[in-house]
C-alpha positions as CSV (number, residue, x, y, z in Angstrom):
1,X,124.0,120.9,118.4
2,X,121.1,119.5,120.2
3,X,121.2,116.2,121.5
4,X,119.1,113.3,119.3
5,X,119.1,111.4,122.9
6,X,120.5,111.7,126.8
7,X,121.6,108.9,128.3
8,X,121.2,108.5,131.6
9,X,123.6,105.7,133.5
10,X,123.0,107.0,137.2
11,X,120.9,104.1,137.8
12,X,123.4,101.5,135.7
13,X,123.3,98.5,135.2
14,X,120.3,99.9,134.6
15,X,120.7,102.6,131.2
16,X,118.3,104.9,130.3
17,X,117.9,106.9,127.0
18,X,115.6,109.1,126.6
19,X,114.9,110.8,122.5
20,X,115.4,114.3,122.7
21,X,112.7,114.9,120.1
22,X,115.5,117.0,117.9
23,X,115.3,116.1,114.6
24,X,118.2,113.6,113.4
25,X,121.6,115.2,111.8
26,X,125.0,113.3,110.5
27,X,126.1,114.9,114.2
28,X,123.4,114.4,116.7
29,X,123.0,110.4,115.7
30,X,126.4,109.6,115.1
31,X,127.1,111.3,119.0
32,X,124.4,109.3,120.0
33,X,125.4,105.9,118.7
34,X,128.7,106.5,120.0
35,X,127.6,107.7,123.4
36,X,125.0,104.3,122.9
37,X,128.4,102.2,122.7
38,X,130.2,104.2,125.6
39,X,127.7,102.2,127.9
40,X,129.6,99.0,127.6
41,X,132.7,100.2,128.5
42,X,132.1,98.7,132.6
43,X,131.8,95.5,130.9
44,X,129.5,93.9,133.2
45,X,126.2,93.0,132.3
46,X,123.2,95.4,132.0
47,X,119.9,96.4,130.3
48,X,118.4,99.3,128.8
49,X,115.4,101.6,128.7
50,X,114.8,103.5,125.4
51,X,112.0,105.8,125.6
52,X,110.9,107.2,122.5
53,X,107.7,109.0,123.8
54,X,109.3,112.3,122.4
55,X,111.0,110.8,119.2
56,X,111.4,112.2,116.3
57,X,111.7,109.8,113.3
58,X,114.7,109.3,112.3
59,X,115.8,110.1,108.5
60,X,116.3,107.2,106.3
61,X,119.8,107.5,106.3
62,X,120.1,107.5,110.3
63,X,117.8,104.3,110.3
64,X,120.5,102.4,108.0
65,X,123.4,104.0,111.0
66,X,121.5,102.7,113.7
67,X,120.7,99.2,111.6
68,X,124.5,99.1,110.8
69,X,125.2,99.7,114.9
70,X,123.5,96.3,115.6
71,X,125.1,94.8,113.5
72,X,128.8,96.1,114.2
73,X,128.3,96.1,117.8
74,X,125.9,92.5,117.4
75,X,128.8,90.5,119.7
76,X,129.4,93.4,122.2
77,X,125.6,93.6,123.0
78,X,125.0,89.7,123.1
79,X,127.6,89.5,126.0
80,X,126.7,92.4,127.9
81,X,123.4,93.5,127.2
82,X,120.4,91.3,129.0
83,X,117.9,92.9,127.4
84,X,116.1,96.4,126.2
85,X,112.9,97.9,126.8
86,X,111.1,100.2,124.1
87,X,109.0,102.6,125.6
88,X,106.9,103.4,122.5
89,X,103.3,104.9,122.7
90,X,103.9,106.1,119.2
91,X,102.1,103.3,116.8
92,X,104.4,105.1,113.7
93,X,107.2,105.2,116.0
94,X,106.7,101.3,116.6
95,X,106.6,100.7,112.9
96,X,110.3,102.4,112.5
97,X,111.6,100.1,114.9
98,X,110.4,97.2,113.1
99,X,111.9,98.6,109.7
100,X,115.1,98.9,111.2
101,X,114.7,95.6,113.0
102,X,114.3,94.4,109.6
103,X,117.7,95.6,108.2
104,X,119.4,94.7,111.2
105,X,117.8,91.6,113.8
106,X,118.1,92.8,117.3
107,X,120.6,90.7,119.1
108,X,119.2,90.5,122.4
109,X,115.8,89.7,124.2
110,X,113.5,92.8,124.0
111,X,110.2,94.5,124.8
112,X,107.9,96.9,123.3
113,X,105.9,98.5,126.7
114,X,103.5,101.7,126.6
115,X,105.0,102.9,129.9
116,X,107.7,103.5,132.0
117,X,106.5,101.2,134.9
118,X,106.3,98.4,131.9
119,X,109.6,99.2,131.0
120,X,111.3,99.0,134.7
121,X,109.4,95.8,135.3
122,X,110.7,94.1,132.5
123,X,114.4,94.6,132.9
124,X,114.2,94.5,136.5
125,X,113.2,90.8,135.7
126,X,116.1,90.4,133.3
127,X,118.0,91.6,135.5
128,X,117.3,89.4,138.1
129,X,116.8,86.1,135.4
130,X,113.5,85.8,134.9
């Protein structure tokens, strides 16, 4: 199976998950969400980087997963999670997250950034209470 996303916790509290590109299965997002919620497990506080430069969309189906996520995991993410950066170049890409944004409200304080160096900025500051 190839991965739908990699998360990357070497830098944690700082998270990073970077889209594979593969195209979404029942397997790859499901493995993905549940690797997303295996993040929390420290409990302590933290942020994340999702970079979506090499994303696939998602099918319709997987949109509704990750929309039902939020929501399940709405209290988990508003005590742990200070915020999340969206690295999305992608202007389709950008519209998907608003669609699923619309099914589900995202629970914490977020940006949408063009770049990497936009994203670190932005949850350095959250990190640090700005």
């Amino acid at each position: 199976m190839e991965p739908y996303a990699i998360i990357d916790e070497s830098s944690f509290p700082i998270i990073r998950i970077g889209f594979t590109g593969a195209k979404s299965t029942d397997e790859n997002f499901q493995a993905y969400l549940d690797q997303n919620k295996a993040c929390y497990r420290n409990g302590g506080p933290l942020v994340l980087i999702f970079d979506a430069t090499k994303a696939s969309i998602p099918d319709i189906a997987h949109q509704k997963m990750q929309a039902n996520w939020l929501k399940e995991n709405e209290a988990l993410m508003k005590s742990h999670c200070l915020g999340t950066a969206y690295i999305i170049p992608n202007s389709l890409i950008r519209g998907i997250l608003n669609m699923i944004f619309s099914f589900q409200k995202q629970p914490v304080p977020y940006q949408i950034v063009k770049t990497k160096a936009e994203a670190l900025d932005w949850v350095q500051g959250m990190l640090a209470g700005k």
